[in-house]
Gaussian input, Z-matrix of N, CA and C with variables (Angstrom, degrees):
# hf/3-21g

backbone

0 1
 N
 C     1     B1
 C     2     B2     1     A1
 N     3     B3     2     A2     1     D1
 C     4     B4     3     A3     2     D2
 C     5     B5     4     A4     3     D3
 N     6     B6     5     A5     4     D4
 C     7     B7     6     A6     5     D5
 C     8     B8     7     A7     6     D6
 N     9     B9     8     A8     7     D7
 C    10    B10     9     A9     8     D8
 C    11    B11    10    A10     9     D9
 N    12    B12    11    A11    10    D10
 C    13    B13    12    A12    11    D11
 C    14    B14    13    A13    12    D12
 N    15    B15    14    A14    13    D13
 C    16    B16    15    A15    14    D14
 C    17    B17    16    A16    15    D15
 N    18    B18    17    A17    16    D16
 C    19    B19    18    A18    17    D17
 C    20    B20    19    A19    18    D18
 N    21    B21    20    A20    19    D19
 C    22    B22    21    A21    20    D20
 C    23    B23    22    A22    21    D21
 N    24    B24    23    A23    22    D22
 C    25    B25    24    A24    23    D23
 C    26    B26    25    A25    24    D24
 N    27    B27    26    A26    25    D25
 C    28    B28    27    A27    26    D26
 C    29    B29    28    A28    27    D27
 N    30    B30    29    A29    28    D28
 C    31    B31    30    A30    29    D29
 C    32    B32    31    A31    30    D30
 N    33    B33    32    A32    31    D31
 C    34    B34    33    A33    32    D32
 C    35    B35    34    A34    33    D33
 N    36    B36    35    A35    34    D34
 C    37    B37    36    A36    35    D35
 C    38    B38    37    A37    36    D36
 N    39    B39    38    A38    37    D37
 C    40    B40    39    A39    38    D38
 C    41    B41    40    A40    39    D39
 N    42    B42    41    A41    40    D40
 C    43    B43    42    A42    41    D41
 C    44    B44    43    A43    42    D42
 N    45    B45    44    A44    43    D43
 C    46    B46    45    A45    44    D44
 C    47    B47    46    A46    45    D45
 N    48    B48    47    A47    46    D46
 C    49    B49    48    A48    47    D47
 C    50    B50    49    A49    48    D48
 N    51    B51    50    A50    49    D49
 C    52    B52    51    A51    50    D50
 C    53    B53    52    A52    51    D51
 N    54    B54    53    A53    52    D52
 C    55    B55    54    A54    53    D53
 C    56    B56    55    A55    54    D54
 N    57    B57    56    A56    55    D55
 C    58    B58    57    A57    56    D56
 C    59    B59    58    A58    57    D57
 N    60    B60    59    A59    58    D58
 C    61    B61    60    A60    59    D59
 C    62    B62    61    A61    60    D60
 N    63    B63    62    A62    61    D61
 C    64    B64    63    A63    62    D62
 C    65    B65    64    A64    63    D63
 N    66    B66    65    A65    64    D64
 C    67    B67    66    A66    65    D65
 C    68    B68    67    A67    66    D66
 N    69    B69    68    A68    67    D67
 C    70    B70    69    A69    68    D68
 C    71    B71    70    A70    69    D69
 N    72    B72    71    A71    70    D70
 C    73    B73    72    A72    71    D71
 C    74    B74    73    A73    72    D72
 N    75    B75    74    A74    73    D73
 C    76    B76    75    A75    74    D74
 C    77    B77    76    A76    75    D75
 N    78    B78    77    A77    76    D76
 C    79    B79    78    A78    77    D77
 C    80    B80    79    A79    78    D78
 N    81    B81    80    A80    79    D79
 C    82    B82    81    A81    80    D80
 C    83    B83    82    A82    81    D81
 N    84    B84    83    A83    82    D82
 C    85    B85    84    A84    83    D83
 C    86    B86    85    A85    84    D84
 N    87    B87    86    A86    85    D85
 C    88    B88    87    A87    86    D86
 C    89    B89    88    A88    87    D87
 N    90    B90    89    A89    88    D88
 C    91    B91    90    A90    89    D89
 C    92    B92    91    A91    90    D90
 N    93    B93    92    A92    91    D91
 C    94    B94    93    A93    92    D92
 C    95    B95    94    A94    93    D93
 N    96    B96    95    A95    94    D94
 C    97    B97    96    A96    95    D95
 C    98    B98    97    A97    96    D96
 N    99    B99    98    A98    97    D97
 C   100   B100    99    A99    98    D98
 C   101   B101   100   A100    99    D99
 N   102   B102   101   A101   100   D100
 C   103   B103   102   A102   101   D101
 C   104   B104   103   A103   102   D102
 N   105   B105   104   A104   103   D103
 C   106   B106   105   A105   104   D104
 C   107   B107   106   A106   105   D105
 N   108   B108   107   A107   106   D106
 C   109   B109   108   A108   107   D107
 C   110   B110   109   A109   108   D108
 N   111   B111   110   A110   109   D109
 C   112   B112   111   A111   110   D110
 C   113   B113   112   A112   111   D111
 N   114   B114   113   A113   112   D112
 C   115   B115   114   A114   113   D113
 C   116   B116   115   A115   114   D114
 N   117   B117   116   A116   115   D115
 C   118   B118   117   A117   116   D116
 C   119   B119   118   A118   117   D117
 N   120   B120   119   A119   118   D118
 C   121   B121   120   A120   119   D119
 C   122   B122   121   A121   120   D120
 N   123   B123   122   A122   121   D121
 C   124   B124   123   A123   122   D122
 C   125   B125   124   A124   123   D123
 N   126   B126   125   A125   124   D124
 C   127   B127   126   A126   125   D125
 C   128   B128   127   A127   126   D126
 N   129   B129   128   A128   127   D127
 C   130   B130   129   A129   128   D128
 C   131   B131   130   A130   129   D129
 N   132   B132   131   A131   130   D130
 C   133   B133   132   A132   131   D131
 C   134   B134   133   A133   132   D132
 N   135   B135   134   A134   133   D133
 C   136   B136   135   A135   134   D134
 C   137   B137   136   A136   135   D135
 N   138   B138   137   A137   136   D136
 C   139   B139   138   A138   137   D137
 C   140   B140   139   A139   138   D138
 N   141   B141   140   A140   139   D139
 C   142   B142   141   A141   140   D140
 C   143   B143   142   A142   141   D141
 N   144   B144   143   A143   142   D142
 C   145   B145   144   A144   143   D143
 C   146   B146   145   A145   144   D144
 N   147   B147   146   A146   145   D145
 C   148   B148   147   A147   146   D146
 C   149   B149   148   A148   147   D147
 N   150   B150   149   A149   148   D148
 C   151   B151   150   A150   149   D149
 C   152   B152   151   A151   150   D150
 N   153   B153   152   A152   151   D151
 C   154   B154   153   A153   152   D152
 C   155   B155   154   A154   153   D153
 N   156   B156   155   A155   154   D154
 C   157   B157   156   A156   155   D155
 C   158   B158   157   A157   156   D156
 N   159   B159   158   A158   157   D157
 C   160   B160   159   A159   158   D158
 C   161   B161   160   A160   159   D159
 N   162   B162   161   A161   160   D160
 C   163   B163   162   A162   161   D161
 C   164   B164   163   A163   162   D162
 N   165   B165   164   A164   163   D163
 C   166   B166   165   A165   164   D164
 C   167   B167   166   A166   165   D165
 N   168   B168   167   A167   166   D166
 C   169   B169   168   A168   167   D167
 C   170   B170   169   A169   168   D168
 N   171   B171   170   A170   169   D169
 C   172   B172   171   A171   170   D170
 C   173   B173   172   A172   171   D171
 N   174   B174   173   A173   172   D172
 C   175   B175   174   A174   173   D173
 C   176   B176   175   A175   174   D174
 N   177   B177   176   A176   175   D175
 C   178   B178   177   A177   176   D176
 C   179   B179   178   A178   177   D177
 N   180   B180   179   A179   178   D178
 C   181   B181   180   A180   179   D179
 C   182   B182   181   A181   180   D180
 N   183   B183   182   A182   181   D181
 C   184   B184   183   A183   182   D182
 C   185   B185   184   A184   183   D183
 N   186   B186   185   A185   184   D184
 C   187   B187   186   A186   185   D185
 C   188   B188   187   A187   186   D186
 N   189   B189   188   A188   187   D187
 C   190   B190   189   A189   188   D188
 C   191   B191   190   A190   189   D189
 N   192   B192   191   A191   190   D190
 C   193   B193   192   A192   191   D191
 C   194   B194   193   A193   192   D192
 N   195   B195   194   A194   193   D193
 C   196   B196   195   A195   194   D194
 C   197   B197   196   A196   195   D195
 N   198   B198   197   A197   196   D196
 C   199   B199   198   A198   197   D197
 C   200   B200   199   A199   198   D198
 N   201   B201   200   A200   199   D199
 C   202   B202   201   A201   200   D200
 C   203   B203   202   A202   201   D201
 N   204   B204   203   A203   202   D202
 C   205   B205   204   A204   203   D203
 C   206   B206   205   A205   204   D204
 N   207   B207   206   A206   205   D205
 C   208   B208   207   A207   206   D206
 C   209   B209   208   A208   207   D207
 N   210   B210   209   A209   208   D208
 C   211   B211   210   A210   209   D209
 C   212   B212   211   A211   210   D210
 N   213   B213   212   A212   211   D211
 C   214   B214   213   A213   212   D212
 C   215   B215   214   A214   213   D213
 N   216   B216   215   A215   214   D214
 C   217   B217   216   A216   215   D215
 C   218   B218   217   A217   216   D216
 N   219   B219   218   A218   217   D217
 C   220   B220   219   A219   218   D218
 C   221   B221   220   A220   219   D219
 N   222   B222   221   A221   220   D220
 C   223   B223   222   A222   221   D221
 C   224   B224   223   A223   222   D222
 N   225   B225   224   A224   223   D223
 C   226   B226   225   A225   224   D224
 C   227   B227   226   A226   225   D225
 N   228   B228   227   A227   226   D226
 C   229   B229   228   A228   227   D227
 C   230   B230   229   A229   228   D228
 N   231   B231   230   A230   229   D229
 C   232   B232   231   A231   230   D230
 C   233   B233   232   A232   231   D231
 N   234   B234   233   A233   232   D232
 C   235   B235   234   A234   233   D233
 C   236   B236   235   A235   234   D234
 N   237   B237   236   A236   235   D235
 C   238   B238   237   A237   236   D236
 C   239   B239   238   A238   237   D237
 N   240   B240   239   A239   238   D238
 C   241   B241   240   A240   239   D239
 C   242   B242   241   A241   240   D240
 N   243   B243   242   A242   241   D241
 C   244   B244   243   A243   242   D242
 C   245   B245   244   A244   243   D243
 N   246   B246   245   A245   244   D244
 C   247   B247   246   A246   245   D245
 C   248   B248   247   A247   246   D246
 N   249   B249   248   A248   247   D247
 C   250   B250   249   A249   248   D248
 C   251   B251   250   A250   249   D249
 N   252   B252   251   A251   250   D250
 C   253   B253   252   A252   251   D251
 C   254   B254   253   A253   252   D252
 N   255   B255   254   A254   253   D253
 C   256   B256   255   A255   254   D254
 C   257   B257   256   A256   255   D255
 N   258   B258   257   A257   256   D256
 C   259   B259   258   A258   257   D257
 C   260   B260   259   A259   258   D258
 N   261   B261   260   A260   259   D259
 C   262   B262   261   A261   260   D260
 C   263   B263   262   A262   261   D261
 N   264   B264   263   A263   262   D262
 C   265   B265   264   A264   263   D263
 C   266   B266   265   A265   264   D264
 N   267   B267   266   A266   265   D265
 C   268   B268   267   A267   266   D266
 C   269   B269   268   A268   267   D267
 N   270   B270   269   A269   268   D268
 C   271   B271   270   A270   269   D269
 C   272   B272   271   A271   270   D270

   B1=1.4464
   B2=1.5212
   B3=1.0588
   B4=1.5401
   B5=1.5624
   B6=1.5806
   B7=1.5671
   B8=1.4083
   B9=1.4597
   B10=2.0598
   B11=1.6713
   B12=1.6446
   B13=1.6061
   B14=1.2665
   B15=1.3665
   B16=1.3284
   B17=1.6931
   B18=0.7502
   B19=1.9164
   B20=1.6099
   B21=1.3683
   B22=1.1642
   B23=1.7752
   B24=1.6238
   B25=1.7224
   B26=1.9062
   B27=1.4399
   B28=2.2281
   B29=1.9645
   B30=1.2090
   B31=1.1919
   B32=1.5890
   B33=1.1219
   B34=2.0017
   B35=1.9833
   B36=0.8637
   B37=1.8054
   B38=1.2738
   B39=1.2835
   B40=1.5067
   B41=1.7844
   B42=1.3770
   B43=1.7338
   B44=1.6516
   B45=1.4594
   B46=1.2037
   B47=1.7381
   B48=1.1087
   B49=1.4666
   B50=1.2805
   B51=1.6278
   B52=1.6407
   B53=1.8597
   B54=0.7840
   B55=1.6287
   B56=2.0412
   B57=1.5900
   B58=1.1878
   B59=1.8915
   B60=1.6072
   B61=1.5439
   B62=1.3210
   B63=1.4292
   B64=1.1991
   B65=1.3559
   B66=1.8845
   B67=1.2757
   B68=0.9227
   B69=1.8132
   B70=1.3651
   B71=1.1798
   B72=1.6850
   B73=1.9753
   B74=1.4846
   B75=1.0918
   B76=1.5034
   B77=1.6904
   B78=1.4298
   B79=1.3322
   B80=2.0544
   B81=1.3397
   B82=1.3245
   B83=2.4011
   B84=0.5151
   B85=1.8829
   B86=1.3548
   B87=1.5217
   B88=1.6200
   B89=1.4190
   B90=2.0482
   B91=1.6755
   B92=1.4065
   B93=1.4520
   B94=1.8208
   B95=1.4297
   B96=1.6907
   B97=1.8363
   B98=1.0908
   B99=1.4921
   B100=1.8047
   B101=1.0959
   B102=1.2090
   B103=1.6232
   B104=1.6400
   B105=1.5067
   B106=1.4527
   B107=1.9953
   B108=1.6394
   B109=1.4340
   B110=1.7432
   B111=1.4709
   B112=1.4714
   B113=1.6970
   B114=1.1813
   B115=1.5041
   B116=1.2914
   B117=1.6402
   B118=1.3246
   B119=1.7520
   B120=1.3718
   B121=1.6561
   B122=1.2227
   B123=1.7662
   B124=1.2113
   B125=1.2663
   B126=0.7108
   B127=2.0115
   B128=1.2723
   B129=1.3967
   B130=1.8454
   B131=1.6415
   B132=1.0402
   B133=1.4281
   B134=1.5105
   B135=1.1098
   B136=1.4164
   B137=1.6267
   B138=1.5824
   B139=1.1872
   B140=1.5854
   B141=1.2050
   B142=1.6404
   B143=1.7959
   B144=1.1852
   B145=1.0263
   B146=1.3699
   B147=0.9665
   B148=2.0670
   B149=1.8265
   B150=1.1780
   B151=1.4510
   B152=1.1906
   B153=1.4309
   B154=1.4341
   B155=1.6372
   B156=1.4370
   B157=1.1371
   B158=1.2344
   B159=1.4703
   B160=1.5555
   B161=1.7223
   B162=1.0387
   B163=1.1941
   B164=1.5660
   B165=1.6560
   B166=1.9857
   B167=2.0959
   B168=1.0072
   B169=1.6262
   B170=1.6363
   B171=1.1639
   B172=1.4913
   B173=1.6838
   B174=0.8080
   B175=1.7136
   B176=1.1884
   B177=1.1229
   B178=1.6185
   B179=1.4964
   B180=1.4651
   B181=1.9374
   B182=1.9013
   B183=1.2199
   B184=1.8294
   B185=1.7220
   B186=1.2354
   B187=1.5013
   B188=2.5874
   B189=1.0143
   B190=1.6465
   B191=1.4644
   B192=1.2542
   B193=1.3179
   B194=1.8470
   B195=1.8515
   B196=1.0482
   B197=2.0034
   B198=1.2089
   B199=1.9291
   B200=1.8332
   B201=1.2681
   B202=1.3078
   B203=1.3728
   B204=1.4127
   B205=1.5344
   B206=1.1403
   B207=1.5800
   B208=1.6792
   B209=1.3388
   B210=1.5113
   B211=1.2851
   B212=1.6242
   B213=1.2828
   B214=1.5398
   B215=1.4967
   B216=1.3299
   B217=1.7284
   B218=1.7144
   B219=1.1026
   B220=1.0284
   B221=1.5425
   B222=1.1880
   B223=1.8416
   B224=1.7934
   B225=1.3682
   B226=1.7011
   B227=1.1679
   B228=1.3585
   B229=1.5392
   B230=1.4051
   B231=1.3761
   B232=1.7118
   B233=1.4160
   B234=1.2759
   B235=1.6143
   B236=1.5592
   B237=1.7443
   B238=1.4611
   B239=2.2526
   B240=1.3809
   B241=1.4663
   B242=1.2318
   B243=1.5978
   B244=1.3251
   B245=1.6781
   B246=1.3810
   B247=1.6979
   B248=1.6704
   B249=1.4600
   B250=1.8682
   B251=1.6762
   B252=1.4686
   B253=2.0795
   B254=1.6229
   B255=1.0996
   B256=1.3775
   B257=1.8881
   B258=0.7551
   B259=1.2262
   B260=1.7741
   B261=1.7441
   B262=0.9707
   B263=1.2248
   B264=1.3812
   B265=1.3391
   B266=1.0554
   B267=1.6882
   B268=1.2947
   B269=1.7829
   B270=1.4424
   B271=1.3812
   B272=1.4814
   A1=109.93
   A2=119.50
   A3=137.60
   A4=105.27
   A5=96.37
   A6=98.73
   A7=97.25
   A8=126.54
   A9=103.31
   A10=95.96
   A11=128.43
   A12=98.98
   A13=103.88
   A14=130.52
   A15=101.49
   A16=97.01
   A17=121.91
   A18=141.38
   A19=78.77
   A20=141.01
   A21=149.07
   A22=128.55
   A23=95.05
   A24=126.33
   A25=106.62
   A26=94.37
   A27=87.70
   A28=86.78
   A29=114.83
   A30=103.12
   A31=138.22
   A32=95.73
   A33=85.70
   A34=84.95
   A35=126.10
   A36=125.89
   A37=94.36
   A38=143.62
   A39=143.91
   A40=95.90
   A41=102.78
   A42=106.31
   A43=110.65
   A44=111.00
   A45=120.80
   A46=102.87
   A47=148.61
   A48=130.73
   A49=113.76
   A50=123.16
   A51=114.66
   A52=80.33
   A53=140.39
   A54=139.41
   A55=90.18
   A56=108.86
   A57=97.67
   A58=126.99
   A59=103.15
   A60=95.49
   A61=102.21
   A62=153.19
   A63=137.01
   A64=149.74
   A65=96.92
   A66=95.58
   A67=115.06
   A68=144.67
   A69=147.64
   A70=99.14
   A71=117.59
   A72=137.20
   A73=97.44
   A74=131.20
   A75=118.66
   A76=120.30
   A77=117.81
   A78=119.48
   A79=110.69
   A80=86.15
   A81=83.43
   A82=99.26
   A83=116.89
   A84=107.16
   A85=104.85
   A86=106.84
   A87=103.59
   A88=128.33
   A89=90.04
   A90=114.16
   A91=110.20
   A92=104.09
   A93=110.53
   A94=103.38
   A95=115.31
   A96=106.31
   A97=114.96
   A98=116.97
   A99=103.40
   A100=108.91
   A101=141.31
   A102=136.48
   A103=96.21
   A104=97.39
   A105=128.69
   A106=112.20
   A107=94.85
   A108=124.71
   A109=107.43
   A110=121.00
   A111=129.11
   A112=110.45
   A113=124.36
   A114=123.21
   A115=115.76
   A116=109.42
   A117=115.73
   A118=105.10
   A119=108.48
   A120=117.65
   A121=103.52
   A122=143.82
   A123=143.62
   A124=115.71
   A125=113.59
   A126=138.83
   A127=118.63
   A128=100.34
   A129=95.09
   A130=109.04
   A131=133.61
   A132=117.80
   A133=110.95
   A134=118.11
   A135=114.30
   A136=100.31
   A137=101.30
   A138=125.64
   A139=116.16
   A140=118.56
   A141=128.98
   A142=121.82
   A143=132.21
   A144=92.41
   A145=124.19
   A146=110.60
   A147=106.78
   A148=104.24
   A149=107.59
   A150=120.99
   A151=118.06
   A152=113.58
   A153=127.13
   A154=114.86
   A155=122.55
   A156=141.82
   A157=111.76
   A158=114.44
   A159=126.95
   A160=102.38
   A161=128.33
   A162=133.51
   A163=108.41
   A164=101.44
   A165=85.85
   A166=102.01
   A167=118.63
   A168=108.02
   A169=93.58
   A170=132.20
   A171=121.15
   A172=98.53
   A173=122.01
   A174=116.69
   A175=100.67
   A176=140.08
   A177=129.96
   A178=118.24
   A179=106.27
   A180=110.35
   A181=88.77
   A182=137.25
   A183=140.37
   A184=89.40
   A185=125.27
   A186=129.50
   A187=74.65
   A188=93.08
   A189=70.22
   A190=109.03
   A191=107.12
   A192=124.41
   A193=112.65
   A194=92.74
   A195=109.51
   A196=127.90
   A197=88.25
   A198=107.79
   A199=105.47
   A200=120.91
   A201=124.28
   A202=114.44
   A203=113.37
   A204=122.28
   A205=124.53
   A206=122.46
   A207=96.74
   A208=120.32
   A209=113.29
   A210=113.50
   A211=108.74
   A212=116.38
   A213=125.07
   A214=109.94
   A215=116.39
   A216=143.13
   A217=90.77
   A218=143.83
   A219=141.46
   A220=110.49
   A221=117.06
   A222=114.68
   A223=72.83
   A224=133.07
   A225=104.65
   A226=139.33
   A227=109.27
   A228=126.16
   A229=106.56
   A230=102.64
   A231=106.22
   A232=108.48
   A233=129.48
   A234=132.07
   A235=124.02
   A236=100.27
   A237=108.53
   A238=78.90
   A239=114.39
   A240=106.68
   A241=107.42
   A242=109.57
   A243=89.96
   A244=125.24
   A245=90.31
   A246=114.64
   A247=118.10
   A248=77.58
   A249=87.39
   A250=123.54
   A251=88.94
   A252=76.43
   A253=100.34
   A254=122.58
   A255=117.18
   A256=100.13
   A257=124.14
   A258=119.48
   A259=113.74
   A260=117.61
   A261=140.65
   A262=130.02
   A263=152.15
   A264=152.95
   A265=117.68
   A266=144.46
   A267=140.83
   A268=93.62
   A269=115.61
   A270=127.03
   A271=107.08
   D1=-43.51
   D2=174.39
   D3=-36.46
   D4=-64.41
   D5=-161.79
   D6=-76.72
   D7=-18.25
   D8=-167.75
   D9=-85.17
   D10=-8.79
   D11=162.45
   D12=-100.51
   D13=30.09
   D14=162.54
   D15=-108.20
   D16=-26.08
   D17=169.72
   D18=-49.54
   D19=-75.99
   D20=-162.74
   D21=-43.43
   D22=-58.81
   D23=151.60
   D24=-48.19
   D25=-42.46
   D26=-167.53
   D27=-69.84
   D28=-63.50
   D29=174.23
   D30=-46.82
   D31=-34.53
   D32=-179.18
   D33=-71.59
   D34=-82.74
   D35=-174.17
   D36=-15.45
   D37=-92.52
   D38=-163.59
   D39=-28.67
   D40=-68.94
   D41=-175.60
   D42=-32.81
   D43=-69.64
   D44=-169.90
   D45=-67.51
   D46=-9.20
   D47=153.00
   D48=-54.15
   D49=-29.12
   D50=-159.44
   D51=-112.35
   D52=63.52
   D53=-153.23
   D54=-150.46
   D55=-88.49
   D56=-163.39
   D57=-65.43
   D58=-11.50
   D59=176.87
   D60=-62.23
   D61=-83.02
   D62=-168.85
   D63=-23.48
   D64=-47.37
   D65=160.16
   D66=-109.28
   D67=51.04
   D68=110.04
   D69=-34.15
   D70=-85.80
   D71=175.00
   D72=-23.07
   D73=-81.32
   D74=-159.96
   D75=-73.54
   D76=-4.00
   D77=163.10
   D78=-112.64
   D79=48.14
   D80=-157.36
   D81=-92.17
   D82=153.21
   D83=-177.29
   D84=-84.56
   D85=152.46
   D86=-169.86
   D87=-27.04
   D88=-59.31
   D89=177.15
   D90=-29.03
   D91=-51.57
   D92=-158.27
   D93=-79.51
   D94=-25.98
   D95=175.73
   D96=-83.13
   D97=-18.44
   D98=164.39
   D99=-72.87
   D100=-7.08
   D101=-159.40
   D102=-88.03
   D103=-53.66
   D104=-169.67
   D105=-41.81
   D106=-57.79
   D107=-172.28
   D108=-83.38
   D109=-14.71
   D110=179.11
   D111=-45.41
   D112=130.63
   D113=150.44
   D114=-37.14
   D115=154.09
   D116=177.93
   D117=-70.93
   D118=167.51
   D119=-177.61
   D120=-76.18
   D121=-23.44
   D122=171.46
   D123=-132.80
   D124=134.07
   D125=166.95
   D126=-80.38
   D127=86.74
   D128=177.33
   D129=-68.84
   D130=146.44
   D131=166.58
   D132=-97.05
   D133=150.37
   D134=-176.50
   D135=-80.82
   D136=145.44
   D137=179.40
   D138=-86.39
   D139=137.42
   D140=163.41
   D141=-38.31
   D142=122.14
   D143=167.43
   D144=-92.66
   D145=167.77
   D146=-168.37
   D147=-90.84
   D148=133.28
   D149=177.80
   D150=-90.74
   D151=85.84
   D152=-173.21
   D153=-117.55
   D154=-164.11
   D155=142.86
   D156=-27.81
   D157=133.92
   D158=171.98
   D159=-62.93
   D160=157.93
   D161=165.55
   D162=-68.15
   D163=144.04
   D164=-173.92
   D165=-75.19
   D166=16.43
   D167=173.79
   D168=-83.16
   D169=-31.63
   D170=-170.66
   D171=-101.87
   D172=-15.96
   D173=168.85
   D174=-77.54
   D175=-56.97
   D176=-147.95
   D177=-130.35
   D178=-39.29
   D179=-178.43
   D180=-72.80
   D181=-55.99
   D182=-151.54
   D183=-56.95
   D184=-51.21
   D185=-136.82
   D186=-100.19
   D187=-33.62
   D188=-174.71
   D189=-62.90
   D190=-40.34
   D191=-153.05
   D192=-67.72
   D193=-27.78
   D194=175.45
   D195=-79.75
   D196=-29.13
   D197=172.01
   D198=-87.62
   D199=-17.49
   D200=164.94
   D201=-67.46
   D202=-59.98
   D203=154.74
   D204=-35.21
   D205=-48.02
   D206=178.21
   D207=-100.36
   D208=0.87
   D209=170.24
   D210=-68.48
   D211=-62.83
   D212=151.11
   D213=0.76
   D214=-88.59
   D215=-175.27
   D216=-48.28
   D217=-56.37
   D218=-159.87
   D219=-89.67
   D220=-23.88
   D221=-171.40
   D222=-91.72
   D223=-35.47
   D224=170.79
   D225=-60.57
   D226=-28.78
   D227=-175.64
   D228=-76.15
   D229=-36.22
   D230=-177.16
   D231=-80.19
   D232=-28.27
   D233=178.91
   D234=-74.84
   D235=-10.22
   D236=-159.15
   D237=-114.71
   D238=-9.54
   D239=174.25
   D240=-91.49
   D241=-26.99
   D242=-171.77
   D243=-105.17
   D244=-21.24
   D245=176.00
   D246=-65.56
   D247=-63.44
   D248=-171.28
   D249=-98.84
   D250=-26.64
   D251=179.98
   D252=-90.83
   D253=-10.18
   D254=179.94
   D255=-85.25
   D256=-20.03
   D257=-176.97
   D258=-63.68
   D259=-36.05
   D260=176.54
   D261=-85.54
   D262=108.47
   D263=155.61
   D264=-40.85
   D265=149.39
   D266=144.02
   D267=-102.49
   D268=131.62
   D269=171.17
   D270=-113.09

């Protein structure tokens, strides 16, 4: 019993940290919601992206990674035909 109000107490504290920023903001005085709602001081503009060359991870690591895989899948399929179901009879 001890420990589920103190388990109880750690929780309401956690709650009430994410508790007063909000309603600071919504009791906040005009002055402070224009401050609040203001644009940033700089305007990055978004940049182009440049139409180049694939990166070599999609040229060369995607397509290895992919013939590794089915060689993989296939040296299994063949190990489990030749190893293990052949090992067994159905009578």
């Amino acid at each position: 019993m001890k420990q589920s109000v103190a388990n109880f107490v750690r929780a309401l504290a956690v709650l009430l940290l994410f508790v007063p920023a909000p309603l600071s903001i919504a009791n906040a005085s005009p002055a402070m919601a224009d401050t609040l709602a203001a644009e940033p001081a700089v305007i990055v503009p978004d940049e182009a992206e440049e139409e180049g060359e694939d990166p070599w991870t999609a040229r060369f690591l995607a397509p290895a990674v992919v013939v590794i895989t089915v060689v993989a899948v296939g040296a299994s399929v063949s190990y489990y035909v030749v190893r293990v179901r052949g090992r067994y009879r159905v009578i």
